[in-house]
C-alpha positions in Angstrom: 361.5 76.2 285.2 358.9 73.6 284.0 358.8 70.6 286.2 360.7 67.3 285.3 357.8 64.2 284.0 357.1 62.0 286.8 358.6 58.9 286.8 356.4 55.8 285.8 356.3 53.0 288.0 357.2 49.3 287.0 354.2 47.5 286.4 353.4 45.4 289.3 353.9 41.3 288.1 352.4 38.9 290.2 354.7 35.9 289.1 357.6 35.2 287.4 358.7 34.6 283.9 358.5 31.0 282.3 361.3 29.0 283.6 362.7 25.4 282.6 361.7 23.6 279.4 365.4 22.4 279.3 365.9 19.2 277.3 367.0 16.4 279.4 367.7 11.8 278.8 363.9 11.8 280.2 362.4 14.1 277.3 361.6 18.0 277.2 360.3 19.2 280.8 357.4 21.3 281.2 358.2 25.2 282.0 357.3 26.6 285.0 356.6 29.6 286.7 356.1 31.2 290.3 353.0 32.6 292.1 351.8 34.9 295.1 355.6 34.5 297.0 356.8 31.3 295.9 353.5 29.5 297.2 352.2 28.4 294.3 353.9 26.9 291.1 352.2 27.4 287.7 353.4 24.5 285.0 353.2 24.5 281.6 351.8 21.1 279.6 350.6 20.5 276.2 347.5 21.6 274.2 348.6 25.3 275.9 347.1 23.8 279.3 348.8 24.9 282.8 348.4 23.3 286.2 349.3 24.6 289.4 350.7 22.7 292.1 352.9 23.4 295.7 356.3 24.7 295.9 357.2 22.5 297.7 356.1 19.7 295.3 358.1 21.2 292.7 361.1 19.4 292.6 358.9 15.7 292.4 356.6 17.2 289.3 359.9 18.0 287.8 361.1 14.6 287.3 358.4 13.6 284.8 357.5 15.3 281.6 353.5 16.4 281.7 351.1 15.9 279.2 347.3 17.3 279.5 344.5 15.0 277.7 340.5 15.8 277.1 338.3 13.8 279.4 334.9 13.5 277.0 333.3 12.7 280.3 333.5 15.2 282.8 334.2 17.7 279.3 338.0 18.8 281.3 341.6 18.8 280.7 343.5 15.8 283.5 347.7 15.8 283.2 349.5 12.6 283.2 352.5 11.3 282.3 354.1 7.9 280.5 356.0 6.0 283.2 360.3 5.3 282.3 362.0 3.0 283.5 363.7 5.4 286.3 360.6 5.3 288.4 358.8 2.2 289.4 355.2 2.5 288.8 352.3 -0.1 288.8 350.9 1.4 285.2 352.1 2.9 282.4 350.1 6.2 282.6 350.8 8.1 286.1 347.8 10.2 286.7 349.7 13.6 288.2 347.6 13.5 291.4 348.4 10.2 292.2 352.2 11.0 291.9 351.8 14.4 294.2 350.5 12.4 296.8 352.4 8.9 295.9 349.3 7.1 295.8 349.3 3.8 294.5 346.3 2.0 296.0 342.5 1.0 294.6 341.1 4.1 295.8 340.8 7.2 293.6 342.4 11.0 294.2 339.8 13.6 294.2 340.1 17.2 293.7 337.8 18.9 295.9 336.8 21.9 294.2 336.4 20.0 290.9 339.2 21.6 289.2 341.8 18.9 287.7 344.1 22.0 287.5 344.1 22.6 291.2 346.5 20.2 292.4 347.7 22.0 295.4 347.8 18.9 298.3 345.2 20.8 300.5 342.8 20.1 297.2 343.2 16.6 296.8 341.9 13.2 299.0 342.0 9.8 298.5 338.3 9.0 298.6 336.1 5.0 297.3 334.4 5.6 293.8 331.6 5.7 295.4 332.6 9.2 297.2 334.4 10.1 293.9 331.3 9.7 292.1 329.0 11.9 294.7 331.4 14.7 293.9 330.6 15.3 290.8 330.8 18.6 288.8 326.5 19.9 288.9 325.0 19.0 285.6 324.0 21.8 283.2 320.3 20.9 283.1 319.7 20.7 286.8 317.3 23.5 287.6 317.8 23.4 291.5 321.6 23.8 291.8 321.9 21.1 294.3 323.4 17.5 293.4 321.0 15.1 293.6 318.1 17.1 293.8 315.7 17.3 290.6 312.4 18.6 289.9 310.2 16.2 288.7 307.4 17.4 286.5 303.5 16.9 286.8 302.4 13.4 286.4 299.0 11.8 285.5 298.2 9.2 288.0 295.7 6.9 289.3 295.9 7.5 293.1 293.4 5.2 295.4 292.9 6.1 299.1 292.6 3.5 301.6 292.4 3.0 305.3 295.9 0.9 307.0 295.9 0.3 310.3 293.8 2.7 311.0 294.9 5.1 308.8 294.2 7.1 305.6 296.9 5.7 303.1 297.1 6.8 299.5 298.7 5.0 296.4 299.3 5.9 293.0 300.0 4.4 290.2 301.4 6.5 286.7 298.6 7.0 284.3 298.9 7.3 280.6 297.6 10.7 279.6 294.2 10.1 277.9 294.2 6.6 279.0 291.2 5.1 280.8 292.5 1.5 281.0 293.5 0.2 284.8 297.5 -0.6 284.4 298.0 -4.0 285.5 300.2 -3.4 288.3 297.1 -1.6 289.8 295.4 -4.3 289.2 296.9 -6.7 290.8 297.0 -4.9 293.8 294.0 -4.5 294.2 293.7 -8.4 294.0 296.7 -8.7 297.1 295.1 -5.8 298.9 291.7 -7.9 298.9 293.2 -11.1 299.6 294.6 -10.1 302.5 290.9 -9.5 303.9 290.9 -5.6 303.1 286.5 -5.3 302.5 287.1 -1.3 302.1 286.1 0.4 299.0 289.1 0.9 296.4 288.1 3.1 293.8 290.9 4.4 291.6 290.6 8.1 290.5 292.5 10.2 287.6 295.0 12.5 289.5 297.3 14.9 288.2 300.5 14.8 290.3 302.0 18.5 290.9 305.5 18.8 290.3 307.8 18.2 293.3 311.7 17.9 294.3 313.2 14.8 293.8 316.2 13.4 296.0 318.1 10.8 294.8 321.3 8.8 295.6 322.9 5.6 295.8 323.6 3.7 299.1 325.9 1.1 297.8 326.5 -0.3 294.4 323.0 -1.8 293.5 320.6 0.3 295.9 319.1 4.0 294.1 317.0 5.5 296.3 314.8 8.6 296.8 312.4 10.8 298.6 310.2 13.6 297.5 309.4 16.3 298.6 306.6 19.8 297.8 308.2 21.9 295.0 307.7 24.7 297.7 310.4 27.0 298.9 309.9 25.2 302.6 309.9 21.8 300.1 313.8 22.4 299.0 315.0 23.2 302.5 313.5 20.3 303.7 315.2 18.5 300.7 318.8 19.8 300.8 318.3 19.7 304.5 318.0 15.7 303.8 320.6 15.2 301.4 323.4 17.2 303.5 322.3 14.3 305.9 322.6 11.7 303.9 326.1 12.9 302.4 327.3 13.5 305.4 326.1 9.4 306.7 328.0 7.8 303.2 330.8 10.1 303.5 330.5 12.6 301.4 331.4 16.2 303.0 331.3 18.9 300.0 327.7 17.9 298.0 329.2 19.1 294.4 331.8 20.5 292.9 332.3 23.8 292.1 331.4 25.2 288.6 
């Protein structure tokens, strides 16, 4: 007697179906969805964009309706919605982290892996603009795949070497290419180098500067600084080992976001 076909198994779903979208006084609210054993909730906005945010927080995102909008900028999708006059809000646009966390202060809501559609609470801080702006998403022509840490290329230079406190010092000063002419910034300081009493010789020579690693940042609004180092292997350890000191001095703890 030929065996009976074996039964097929269910497919195995990892969330539920679409849920919500009920029409309500407040407008049409987003549908919704759950993830990995009620942990996670998936909601539905416009433009066919979803966001994910805590069961728990489930009930509060459910109060407003959620709209997605294209941020030129950082080239992402950000949900917000239009305040009523149910809840009292100090704008008319609620940006949907701030409402997760009830945050109503100066200070801005980061996500921490860079993804606006991560808003889970153990992805989001209140951080300055300053830290907001140090974790930013890595740009798509940095080489190095460090924040604030560039390769600058080879330079023509004048360099002139001179002895400072007792010293061998060098200067240099960016050279035109195919330009023999003294820029007058080297000039003149020559002419405050010699004033001081300085009798040593100062000859300028034509150097080409080798590529290197740049590390830049800002220490508070109107300061940029930066230090460079070899474009060497040992030359970006020593430079990330520098900015991960830095960061961690102005307050930032990630570096970047993730891509």
């Amino acid at each position: 007697m030929p065996r009976s076909p074996t039964r097929q198994r269910p497919a195995r779903h990892y969330c539920t179906t679409w849920r919500g979208g009920n029409k309500t006084p407040l407008g049409l609210k987003n549908r919704f969805r759950v993830w990995y054993g009620n942990r996670v909730i998936e909601v539905q906005s416009t433009k066919d964009q979803t966001f994910f945010v805590d069961f728990a927080d489930l009930p509060r995102v459910r109060q407003l309706t959620w709209h997605s909008y294209w941020a030129p900028t950082a080239e992402r999708f950000y949900f917000r919605a239009s305040r009523c006059k149910d809840f009292h809000w100090n704008s008319s646009i609620i940006p949907l982290a701030r409402w997760i966390l009830n945050y109503r202060g100066s200070d801005m809501v980061d996500h921490i892996d860079g993804n606006p559609r991560n808003n889970c609470r153990s992805n989001l801080r209140i951080v300055t603009r300053r830290g907001n702006r140090h974790n930013t998403r890595l740009h798509s022509t940095n080489s190095t795949g460090y924040n604030g840490i560039s390769i600058g290329a080879a330079l023509p230079v004048w360099q002139i070497t001179y002895t400072r406190q007792g010293k061998i010092a060098k200067k240099t000063f960016i050279r035109r290419e195919n330009d023999d002419e003294l820029p007058v910034r080297l000039v003149a300081w020559i002419e405050d180098l010699r004033k001081s009493g300085y009798s040593g010789n100062l000859l300028p020579r034509k150097y080409v500067q080798p590529s290197r690693y740049i590390l830049a940042w800002r220490e508070c609004k109107n300061k940029r600084c930066s230090r460079v180092f070899p474009s060497t292997p040992e030359g970006l350890k020593q430079a990330i080992a520098a900015r991960d000191a830095i960061y961690e001095r102005i307050g930032n703890t990630n570096g970047k976001r993730l891509a």
